[in-house]
C-alpha positions as CSV (number, residue, x, y, z in Angstrom):
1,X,0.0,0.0,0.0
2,X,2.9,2.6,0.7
3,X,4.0,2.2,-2.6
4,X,1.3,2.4,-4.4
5,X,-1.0,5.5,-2.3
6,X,0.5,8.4,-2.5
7,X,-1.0,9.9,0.7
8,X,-0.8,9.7,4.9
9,X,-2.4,7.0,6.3
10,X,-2.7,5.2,10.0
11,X,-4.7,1.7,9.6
12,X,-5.8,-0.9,12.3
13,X,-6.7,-4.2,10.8
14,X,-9.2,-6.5,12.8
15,X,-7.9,-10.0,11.7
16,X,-9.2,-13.3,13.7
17,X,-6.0,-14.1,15.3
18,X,-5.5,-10.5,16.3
19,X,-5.0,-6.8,15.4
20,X,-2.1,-5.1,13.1
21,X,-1.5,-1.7,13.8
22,X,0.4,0.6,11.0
23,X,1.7,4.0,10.6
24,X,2.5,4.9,7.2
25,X,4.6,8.2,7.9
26,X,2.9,9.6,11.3
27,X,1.2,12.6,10.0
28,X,-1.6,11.5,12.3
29,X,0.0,9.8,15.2
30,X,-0.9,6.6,16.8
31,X,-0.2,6.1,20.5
32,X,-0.1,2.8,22.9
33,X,-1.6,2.8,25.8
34,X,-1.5,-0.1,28.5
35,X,-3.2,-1.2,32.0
36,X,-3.3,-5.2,33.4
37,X,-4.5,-7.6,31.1
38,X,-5.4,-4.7,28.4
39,X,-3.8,-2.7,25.7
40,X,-5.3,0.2,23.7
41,X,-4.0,2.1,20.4
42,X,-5.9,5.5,19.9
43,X,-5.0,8.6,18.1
44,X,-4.1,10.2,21.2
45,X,-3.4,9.8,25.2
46,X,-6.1,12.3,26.5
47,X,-8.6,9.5,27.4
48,X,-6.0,7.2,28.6
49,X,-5.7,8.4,32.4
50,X,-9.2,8.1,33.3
51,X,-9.9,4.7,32.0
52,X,-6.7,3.0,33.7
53,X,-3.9,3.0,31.0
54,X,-1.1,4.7,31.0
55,X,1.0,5.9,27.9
56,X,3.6,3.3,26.9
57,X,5.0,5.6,23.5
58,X,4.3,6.6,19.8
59,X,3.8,4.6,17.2
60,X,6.4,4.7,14.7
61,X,6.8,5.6,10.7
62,X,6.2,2.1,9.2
63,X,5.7,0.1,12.6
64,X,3.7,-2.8,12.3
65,X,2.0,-3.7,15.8
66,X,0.2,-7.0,16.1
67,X,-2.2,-7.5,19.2
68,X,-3.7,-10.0,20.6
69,X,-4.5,-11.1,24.3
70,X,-4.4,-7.6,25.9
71,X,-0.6,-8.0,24.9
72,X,0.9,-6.4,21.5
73,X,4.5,-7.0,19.7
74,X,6.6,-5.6,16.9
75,X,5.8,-7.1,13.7
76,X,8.2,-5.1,11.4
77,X,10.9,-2.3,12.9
78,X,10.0,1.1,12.1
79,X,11.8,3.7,9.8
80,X,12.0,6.8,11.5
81,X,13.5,8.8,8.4
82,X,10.2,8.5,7.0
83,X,8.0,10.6,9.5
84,X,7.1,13.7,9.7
85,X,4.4,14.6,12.1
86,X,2.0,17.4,11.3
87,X,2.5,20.6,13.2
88,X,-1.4,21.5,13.2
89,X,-2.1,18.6,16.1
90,X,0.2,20.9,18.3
91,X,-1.8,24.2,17.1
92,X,-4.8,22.9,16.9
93,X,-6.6,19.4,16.0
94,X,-5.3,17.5,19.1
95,X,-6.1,17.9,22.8
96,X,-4.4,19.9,25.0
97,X,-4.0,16.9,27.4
98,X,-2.1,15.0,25.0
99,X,1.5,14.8,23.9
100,X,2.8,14.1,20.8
101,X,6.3,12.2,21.0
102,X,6.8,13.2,24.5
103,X,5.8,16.8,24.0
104,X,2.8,18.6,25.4
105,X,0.0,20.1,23.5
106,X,-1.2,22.8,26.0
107,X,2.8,23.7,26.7
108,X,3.7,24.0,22.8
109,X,0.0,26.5,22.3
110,X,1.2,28.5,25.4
111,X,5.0,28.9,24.0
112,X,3.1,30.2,20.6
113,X,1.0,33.1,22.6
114,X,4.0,33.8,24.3
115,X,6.1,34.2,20.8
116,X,2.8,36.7,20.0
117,X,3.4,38.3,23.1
118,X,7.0,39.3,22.4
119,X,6.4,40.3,19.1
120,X,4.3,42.8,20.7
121,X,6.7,43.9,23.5
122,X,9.0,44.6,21.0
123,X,7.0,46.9,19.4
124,X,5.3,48.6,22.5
125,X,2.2,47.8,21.8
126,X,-0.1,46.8,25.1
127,X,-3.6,45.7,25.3
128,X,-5.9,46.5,28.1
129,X,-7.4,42.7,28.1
130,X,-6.5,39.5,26.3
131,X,-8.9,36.5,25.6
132,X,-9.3,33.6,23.8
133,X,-11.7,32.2,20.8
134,X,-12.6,29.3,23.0
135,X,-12.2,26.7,23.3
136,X,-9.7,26.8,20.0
137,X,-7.4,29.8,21.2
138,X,-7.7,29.3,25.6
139,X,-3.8,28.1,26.0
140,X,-2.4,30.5,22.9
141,X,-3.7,33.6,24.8
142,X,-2.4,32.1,28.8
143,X,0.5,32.0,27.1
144,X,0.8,35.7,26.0
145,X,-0.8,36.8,29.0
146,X,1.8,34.7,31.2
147,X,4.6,36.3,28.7
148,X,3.5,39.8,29.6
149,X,3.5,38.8,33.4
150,X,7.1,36.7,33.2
151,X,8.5,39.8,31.4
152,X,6.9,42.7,33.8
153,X,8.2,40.7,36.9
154,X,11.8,40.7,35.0
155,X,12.0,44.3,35.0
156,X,10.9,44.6,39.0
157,X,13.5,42.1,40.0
158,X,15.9,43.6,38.0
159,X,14.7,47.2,38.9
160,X,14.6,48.2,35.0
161,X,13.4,51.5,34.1
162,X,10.9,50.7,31.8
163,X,7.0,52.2,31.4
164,X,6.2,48.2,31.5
165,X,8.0,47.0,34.6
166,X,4.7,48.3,36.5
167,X,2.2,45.6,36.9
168,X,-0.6,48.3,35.8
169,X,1.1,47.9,32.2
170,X,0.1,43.8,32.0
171,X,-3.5,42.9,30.0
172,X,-5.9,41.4,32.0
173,X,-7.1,37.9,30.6
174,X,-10.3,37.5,31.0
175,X,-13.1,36.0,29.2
176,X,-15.3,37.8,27.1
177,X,-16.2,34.7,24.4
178,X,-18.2,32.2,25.7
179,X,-19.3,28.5,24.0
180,X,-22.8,27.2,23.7
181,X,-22.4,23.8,25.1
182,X,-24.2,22.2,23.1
183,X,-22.8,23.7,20.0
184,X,-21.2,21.2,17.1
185,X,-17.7,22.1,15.8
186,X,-18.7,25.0,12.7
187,X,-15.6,23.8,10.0
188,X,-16.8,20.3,9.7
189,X,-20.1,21.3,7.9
190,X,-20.7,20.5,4.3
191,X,-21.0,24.0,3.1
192,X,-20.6,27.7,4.1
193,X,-24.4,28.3,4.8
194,X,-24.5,25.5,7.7
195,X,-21.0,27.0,8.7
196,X,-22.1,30.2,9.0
197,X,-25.1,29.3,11.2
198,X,-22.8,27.0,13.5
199,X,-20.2,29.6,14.3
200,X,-22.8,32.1,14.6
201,X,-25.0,29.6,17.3
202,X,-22.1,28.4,19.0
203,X,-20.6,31.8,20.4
204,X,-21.8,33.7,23.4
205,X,-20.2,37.0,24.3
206,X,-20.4,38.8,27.5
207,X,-23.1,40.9,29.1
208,X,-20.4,43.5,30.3
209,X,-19.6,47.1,29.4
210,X,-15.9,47.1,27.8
211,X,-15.8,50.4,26.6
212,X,-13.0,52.1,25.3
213,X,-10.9,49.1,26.0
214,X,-7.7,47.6,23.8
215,X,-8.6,44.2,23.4
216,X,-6.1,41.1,21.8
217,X,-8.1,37.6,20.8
218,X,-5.8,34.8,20.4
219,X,-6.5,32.3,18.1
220,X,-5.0,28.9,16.9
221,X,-5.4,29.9,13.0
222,X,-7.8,31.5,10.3
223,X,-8.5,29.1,7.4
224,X,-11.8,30.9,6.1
225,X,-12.2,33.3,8.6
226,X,-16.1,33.3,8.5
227,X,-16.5,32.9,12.5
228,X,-14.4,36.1,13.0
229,X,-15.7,38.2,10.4
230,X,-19.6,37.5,10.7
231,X,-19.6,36.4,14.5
232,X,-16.8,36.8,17.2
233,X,-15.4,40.6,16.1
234,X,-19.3,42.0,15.4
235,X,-20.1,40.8,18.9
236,X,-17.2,42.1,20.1
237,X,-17.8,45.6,18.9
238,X,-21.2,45.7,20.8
239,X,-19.5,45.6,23.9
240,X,-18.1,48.9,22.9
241,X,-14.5,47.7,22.5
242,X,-12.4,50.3,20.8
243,X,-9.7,48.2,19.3
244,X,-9.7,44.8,18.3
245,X,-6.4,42.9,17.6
246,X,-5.8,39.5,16.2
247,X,-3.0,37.7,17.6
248,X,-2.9,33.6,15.5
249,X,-0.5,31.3,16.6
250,X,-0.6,29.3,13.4
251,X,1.7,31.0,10.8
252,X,-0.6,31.8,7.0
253,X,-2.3,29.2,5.5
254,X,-1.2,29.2,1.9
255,X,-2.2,25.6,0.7
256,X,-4.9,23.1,1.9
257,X,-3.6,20.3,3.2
258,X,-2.6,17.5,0.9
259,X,-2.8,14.7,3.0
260,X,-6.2,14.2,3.4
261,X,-7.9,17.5,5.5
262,X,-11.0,18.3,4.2
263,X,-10.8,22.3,3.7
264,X,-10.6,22.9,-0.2
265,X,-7.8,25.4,-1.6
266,X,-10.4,28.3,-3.5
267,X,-12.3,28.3,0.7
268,X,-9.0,29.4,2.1
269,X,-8.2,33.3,3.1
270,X,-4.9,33.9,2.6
271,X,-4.0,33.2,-0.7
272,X,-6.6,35.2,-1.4
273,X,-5.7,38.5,-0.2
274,X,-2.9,40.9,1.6
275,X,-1.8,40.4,5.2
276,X,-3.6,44.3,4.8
277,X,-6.1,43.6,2.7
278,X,-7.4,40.2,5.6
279,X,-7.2,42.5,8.4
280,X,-9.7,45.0,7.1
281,X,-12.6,42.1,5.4
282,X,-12.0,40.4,9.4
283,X,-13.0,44.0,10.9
284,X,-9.5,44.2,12.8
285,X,-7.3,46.9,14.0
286,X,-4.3,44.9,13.9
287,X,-3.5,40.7,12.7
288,X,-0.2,39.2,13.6
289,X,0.7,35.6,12.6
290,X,3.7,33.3,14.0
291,X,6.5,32.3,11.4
292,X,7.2,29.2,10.3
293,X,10.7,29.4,12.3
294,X,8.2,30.4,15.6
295,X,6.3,27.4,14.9
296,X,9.1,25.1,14.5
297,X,11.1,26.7,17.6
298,X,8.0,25.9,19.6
299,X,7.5,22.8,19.0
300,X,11.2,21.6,19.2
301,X,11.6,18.8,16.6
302,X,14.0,19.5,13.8
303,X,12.2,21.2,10.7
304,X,12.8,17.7,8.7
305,X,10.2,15.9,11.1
306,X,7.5,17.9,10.6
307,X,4.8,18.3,7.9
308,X,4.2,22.1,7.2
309,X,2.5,21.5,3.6
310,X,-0.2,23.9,4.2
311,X,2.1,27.0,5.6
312,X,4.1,27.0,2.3
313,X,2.5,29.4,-0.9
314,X,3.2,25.8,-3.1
315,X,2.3,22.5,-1.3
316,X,5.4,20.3,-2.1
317,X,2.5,17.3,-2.8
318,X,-0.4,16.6,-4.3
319,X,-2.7,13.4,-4.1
């Protein structure tokens, strides 16, 4: 099958002596899980804690894992020069319970915000409050809040004369986004319509007044941007928020993703349009993406084991 689909794949196959348990390249990881007389593959090790099993590792790039008996075995060594993990399960499609290869989730989306954060610092631009789309963008913006604290609290100890060494200077997070529980998850409908409706149902914004205020929403990424521009920043600006600033953790998506996502390339934002020309149709006052090289520094694996197809203008693949 590897040679002949060109493509990413994970398979389990349900045979009667047992199960076989393949990674083609690890684009979408699978994990091993074990407790006494049981062992359990998934695609990731949020669940595993409560039901009993603890993480035992990653899969690898063309593993084979038979089980059978609660008990599993190599069937074929791996080839770790083959995989290359996709950097959007740290940004965004995985939990933030989970680690991928030994690395956290919520600790790589908190070491993006804080990337934001500097960027920001640099510049001297401070917000008065900073939230999160939730649930996507909750650990991006702790981590630019946290960055702003970490950095004020450098200044005290080190008695810097700087306007920002006063805690006054550091946004507030707070929480001015809230989700409809019983919402569905708006980018997995079948067309823009049902998208629109979704986003639009499953947001809830505040009751305060936040007038006058400097406000930064972090974000994982913006594919289409339809929840931003018809939802989030319109019910934003009826809290009476002056500014609105768009802080996204994922760098530009450039290409859809050639390995099997579902989000066609004509849908997407960015190719479409200026850095400029996105901030005004989104009803900002300011957007700021990570870089590839933030992305990759965050995460910490070398650049050649990771998949980053879809930040690139010209996806290197095509299926």
């Amino acid at each position: 099958m590897t040679k002949i689909i060109q493509g990413s794949y994970s398979l389990l196959i349900l045979t009667p002596g047992g199960t076989y348990v393949f990674c083609s390249d690890c684009r979408w990881p699978l994990v091993i899980g074990e407790k006494a007389g049981a062992t359990v593959i998934s695609s990731e090790s949020s669940g595993f804690e409560n039901l009993g099993f603890r993480l035992i590792r990653d899969c690898q790039p063309g593993e084979i894992i038979f089980l059978r008996n609660g008990k599993w075995q190599i069937e074929e060594e791996g080839k770790p020069e083959l995989g290359k993990i996709c950097s959007f399960l740290w940004v965004y499609t995985s939990s933030p319970a989970s680690s991928i290869n030994g690395i956290p989730i919520d600790g790589i989306r908190k070491k993006l915000g804080a990337i934001l954060a500097r960027k920001d610092l640099k510049t001297g631009f401070f917000p008065d409050i900073v939230i999160p789309v939730p649930d996507s963008g909750r650990f991006h913006a702790i981590g630019y809040h946290q960055e702003f604290v970490r950095r004020a609290q450098e200044h005290v100890d080190r008695k810097l004369e700087a306007e920002w060494a006063c805690p006054e200077i550091v946004p507030f997070y707070d929480e001015l986004l809230m989700r409809y529980p019983y919402s569905g998850r708006s980018f997995l409908l079948s067309n823009q319509e049902k998208r629109e409706l979704e986003a639009h149902l499953k947001i809830l914004k505040s009751s305060g007044d936040y007038r006058g205020k400097r406000v930064v929403i972090c974000d994982d990424s913006i594919v289409r941007g339809t929840q931003l521009r018809k939802n989030l920043i319109p019910k934003l600006r009826s809290l009476g928020i002056s500014e609105i600033h768009l802080r996204i953790s994922n760098p530009e998506l450039f290409t859809s993703c050639p390995w099997g996502k579902t989000t066609q390339q004509g849908e997407m934002l960015a190719p479409k349009m200026s850095l400029a020309e996105r901030c005004k149709l989104l009803g900002a006052d300011s957007l700021k993406y990570c870089s590839i090289d933030d992305l990759i520094e965050a995460i910490g694996l070398p650049e050649d084991q990771l998949c980053l197809d879809c930040n690139v203008v010209k996806s290197v693949c095509c299926v």
